[in-house]
HTML snippet that shows the backbone in 3Dmol.js (N, CA, C, O; Angstrom):
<script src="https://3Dmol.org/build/3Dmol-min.js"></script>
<div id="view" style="width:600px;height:400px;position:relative"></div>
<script>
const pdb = `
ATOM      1  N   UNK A   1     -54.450-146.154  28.318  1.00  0.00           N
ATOM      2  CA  UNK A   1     -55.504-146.883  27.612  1.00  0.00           C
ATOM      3  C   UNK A   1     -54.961-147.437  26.303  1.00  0.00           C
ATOM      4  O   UNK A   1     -54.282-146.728  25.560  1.00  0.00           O
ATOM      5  N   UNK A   2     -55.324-148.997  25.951  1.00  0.00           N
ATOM      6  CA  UNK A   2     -54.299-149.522  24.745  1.00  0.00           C
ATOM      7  C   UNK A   2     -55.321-149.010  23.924  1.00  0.00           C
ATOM      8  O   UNK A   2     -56.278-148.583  24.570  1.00  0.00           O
ATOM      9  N   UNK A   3     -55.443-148.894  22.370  1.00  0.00           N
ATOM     10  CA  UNK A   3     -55.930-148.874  21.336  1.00  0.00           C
ATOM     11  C   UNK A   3     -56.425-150.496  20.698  1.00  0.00           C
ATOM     12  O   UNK A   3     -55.684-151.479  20.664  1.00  0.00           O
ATOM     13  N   UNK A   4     -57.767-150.448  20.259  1.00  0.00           N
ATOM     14  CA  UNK A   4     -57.775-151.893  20.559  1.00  0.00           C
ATOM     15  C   UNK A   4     -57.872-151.607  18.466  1.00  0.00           C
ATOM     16  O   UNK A   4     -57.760-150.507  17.926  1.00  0.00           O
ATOM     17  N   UNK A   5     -58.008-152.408  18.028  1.00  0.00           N
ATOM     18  CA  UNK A   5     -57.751-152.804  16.357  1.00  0.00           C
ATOM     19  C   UNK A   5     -58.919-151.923  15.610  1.00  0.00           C
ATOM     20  O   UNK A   5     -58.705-151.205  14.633  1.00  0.00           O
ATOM     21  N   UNK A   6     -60.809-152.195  16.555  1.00  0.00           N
ATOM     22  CA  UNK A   6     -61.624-151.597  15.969  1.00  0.00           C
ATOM     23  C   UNK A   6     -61.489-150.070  16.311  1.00  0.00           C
ATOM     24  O   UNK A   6     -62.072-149.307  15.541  1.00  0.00           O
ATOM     25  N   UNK A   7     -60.799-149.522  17.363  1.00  0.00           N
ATOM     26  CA  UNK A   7     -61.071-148.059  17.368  1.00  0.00           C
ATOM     27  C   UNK A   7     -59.654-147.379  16.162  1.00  0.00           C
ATOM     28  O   UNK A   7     -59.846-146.358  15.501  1.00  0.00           O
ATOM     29  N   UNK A   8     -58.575-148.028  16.108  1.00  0.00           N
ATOM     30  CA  UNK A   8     -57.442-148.019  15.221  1.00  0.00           C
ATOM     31  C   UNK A   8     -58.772-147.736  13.793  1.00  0.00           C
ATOM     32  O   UNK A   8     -59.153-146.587  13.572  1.00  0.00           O
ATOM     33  N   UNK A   9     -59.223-148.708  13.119  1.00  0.00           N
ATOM     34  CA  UNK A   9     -59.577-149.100  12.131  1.00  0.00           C
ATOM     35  C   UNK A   9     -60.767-147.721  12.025  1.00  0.00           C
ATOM     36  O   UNK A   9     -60.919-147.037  11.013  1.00  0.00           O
ATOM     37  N   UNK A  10     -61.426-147.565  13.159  1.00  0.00           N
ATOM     38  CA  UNK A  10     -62.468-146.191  12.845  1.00  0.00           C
ATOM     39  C   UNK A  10     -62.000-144.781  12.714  1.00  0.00           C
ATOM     40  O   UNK A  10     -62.674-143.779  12.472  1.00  0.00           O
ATOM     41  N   UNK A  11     -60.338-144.929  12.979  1.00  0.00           N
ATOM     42  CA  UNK A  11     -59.984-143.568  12.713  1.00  0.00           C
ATOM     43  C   UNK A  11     -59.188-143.350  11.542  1.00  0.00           C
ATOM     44  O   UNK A  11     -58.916-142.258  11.042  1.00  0.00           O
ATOM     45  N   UNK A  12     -58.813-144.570  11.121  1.00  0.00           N
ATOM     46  CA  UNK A  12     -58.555-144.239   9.799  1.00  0.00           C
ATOM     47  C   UNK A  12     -59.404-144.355   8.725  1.00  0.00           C
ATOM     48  O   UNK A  12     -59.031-144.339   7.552  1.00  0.00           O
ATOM     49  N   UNK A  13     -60.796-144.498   9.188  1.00  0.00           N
ATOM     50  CA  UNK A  13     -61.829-144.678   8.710  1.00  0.00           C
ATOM     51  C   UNK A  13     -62.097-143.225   8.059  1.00  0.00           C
ATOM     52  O   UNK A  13     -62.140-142.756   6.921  1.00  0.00           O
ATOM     53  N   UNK A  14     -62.238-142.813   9.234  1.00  0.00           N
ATOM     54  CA  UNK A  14     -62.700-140.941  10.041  1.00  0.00           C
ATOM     55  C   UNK A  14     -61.249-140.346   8.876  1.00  0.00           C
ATOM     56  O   UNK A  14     -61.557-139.326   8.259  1.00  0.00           O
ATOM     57  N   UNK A  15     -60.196-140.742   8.656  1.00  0.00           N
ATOM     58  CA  UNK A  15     -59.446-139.721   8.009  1.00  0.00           C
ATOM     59  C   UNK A  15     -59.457-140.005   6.724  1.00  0.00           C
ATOM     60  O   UNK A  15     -59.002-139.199   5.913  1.00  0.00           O
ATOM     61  N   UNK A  16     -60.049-141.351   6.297  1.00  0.00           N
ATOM     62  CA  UNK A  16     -60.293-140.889   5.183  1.00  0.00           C
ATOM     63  C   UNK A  16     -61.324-140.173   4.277  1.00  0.00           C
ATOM     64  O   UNK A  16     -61.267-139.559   3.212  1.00  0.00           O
ATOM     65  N   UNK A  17     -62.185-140.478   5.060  1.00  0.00           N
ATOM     66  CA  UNK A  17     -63.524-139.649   4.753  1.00  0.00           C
ATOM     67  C   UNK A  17     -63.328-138.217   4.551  1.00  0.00           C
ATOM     68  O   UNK A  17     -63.704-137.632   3.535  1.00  0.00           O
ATOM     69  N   UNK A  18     -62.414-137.361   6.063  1.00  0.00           N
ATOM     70  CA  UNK A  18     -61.856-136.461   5.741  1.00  0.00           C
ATOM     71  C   UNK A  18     -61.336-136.097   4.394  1.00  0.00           C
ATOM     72  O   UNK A  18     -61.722-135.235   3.604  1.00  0.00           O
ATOM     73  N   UNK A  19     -60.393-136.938   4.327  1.00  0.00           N
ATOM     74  CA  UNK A  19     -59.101-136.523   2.658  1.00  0.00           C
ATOM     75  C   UNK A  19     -60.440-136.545   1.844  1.00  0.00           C
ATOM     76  O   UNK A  19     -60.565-135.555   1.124  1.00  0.00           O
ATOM     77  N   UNK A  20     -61.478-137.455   1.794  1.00  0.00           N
ATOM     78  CA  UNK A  20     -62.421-137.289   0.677  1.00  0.00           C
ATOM     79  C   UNK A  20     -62.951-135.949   0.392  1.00  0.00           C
ATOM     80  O   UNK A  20     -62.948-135.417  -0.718  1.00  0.00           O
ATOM     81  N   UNK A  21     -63.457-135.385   1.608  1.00  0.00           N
ATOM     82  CA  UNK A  21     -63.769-134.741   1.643  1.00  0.00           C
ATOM     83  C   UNK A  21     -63.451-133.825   1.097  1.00  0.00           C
ATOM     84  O   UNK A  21     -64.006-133.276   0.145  1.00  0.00           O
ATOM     85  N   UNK A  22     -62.140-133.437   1.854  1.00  0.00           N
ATOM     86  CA  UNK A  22     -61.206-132.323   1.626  1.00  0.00           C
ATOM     87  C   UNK A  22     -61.190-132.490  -0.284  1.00  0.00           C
ATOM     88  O   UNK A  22     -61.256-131.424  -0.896  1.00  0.00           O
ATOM     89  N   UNK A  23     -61.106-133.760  -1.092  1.00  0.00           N
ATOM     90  CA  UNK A  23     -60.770-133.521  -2.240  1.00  0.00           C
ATOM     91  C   UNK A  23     -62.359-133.218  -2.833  1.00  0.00           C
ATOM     92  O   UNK A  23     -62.403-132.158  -3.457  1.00  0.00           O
ATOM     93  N   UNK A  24     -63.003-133.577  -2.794  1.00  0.00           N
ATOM     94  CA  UNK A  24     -64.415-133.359  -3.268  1.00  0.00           C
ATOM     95  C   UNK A  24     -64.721-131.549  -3.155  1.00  0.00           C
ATOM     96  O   UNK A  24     -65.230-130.814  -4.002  1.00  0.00           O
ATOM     97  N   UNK A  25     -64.307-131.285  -2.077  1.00  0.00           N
ATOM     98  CA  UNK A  25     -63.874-129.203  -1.559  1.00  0.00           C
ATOM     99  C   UNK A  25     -63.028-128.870  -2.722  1.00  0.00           C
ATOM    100  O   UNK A  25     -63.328-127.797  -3.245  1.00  0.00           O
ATOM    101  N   UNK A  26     -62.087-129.488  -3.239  1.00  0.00           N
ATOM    102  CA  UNK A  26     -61.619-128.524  -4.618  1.00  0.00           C
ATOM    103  C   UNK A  26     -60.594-127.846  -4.143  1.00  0.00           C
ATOM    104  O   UNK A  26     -60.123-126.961  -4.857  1.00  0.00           O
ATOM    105  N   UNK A  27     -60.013-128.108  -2.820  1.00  0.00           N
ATOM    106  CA  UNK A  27     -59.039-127.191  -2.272  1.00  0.00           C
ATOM    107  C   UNK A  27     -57.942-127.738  -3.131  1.00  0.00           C
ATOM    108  O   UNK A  27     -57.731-128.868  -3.571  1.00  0.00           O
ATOM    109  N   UNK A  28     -57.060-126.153  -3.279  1.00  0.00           N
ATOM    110  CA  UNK A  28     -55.216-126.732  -3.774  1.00  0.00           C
ATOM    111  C   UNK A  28     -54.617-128.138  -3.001  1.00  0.00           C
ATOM    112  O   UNK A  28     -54.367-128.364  -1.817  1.00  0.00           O
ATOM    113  N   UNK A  29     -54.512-128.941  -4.189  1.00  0.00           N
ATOM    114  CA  UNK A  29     -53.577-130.012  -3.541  1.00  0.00           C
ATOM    115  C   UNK A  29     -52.398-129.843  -2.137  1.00  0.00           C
ATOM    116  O   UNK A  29     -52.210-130.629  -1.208  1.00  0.00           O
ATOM    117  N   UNK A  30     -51.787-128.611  -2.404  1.00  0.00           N
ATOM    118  CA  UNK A  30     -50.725-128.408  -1.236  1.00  0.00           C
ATOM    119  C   UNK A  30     -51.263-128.277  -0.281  1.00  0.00           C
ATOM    120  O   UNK A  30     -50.817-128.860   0.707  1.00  0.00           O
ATOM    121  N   UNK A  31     -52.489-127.426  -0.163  1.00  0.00           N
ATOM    122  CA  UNK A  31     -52.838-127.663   1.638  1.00  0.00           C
ATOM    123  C   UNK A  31     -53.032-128.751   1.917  1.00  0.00           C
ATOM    124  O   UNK A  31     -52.420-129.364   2.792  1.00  0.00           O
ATOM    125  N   UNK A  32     -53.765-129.112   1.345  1.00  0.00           N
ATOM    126  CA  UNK A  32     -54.437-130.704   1.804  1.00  0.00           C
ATOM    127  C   UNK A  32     -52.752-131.578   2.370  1.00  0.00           C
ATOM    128  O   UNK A  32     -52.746-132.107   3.482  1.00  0.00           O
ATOM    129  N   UNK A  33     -51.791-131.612   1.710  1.00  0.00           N
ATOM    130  CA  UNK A  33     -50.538-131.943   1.805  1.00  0.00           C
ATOM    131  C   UNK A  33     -49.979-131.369   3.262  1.00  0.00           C
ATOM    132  O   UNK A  33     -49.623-132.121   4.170  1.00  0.00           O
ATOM    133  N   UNK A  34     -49.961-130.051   3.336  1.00  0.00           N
ATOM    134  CA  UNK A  34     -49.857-129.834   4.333  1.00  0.00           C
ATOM    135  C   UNK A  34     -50.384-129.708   5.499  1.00  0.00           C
ATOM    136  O   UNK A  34     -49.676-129.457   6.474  1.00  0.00           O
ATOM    137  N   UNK A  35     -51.759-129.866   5.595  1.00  0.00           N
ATOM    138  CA  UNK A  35     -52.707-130.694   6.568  1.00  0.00           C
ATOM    139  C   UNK A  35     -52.066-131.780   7.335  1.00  0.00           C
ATOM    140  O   UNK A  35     -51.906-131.848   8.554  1.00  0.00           O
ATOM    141  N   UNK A  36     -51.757-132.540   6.503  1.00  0.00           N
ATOM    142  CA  UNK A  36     -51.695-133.950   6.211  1.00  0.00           C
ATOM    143  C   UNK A  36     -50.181-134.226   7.094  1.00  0.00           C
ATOM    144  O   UNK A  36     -49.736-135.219   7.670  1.00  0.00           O
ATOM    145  N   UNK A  37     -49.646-132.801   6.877  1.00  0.00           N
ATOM    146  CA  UNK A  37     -48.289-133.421   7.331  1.00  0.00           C
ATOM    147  C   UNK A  37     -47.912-133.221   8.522  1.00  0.00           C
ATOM    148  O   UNK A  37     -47.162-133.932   9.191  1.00  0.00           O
ATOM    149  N   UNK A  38     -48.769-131.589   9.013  1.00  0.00           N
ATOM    150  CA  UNK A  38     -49.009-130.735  10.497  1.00  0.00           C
ATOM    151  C   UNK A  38     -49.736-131.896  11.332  1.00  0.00           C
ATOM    152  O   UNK A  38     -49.235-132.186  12.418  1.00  0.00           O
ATOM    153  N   UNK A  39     -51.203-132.774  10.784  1.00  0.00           N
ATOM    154  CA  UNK A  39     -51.469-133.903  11.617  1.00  0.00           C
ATOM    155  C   UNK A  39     -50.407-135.196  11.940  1.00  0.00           C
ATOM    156  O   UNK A  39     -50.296-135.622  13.090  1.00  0.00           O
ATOM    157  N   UNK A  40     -49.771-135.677  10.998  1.00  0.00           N
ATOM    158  CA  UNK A  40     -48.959-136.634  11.271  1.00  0.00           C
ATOM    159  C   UNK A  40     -47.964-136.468  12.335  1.00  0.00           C
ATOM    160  O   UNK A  40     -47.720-137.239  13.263  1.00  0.00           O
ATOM    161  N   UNK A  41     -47.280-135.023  11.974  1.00  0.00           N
ATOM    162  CA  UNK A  41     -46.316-134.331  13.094  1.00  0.00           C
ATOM    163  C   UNK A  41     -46.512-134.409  14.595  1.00  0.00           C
ATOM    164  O   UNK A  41     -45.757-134.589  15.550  1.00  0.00           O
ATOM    165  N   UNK A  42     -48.071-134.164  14.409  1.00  0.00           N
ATOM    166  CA  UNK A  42     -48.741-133.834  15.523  1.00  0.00           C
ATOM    167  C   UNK A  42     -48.969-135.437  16.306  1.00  0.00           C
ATOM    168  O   UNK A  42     -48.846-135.491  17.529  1.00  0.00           O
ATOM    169  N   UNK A  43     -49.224-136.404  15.700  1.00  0.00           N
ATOM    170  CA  UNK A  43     -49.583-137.463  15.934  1.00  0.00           C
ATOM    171  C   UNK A  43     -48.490-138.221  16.541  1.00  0.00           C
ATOM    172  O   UNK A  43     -48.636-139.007  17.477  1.00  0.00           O
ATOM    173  N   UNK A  44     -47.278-137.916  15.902  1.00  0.00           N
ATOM    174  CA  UNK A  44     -46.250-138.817  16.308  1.00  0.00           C
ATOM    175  C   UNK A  44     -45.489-138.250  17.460  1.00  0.00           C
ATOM    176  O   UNK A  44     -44.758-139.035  18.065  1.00  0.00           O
ATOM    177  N   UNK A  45     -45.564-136.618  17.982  1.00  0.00           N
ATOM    178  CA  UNK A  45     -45.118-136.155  19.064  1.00  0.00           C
ATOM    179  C   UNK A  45     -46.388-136.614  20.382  1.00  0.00           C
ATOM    180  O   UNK A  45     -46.210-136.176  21.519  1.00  0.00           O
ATOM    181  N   UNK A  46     -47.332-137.298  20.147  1.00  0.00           N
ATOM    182  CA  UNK A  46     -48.011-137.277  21.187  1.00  0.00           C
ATOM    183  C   UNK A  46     -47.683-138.965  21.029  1.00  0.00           C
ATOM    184  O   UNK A  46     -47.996-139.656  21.998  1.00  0.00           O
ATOM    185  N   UNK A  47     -47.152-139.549  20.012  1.00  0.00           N
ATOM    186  CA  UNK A  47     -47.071-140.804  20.121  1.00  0.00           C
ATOM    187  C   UNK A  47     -45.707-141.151  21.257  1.00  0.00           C
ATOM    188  O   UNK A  47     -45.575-142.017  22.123  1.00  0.00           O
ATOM    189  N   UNK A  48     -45.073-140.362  20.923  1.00  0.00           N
ATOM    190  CA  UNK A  48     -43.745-139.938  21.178  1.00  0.00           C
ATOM    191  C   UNK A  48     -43.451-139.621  22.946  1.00  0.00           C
ATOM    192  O   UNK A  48     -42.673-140.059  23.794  1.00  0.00           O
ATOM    193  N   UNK A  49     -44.469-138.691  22.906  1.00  0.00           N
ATOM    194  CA  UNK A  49     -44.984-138.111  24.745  1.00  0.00           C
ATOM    195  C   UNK A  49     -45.302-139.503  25.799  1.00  0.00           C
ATOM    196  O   UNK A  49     -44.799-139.734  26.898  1.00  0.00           O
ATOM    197  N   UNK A  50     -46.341-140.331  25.011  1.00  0.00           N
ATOM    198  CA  UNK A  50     -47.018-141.152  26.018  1.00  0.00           C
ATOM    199  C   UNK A  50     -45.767-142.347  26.205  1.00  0.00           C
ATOM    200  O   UNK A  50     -45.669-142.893  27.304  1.00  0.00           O
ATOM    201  N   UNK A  51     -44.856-142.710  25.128  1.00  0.00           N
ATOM    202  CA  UNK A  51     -44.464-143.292  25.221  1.00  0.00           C
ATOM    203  C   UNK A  51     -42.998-142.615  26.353  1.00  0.00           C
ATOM    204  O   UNK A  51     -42.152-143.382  26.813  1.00  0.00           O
ATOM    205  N   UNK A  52     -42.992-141.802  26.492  1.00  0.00           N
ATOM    206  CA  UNK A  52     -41.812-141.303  27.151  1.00  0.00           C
ATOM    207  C   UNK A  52     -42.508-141.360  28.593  1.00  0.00           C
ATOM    208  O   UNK A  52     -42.602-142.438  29.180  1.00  0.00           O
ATOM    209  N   UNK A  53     -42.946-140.284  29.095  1.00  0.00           N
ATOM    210  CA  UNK A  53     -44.382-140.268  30.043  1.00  0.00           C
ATOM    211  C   UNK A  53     -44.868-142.007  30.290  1.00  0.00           C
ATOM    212  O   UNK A  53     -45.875-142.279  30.943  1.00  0.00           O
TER     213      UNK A  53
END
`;
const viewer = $3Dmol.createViewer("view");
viewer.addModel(pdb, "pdb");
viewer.setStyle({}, {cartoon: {color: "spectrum"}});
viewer.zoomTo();
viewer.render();
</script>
């Protein structure tokens, strides 16, 4: 299934709302950092999968 521009555009919509979130929560900067970095990781091995697959 391709990704078409508006569902692209609603999820980085959706993550930023998240990070808002997350900063408005008061949490230590480093998790949020490391959130941030466990999702990306995560994102680019499945980017990584489909494209192999």
């Amino acid at each position: 299934m391709l990704k078409s521009p508006q569902m692209e555009g609603s999820f980085r919509l959706e993550v930023g709302q998240l990070l808002r979130y997350m900063l408005s929560a008061q949490l230590p900067f480093n998790i949020i950092i490391i959130i941030i970095i466990i999702f990306w990781v995560f994102v680019s091995l499945d980017s990584v999968n489909k494209f192999l697959w």
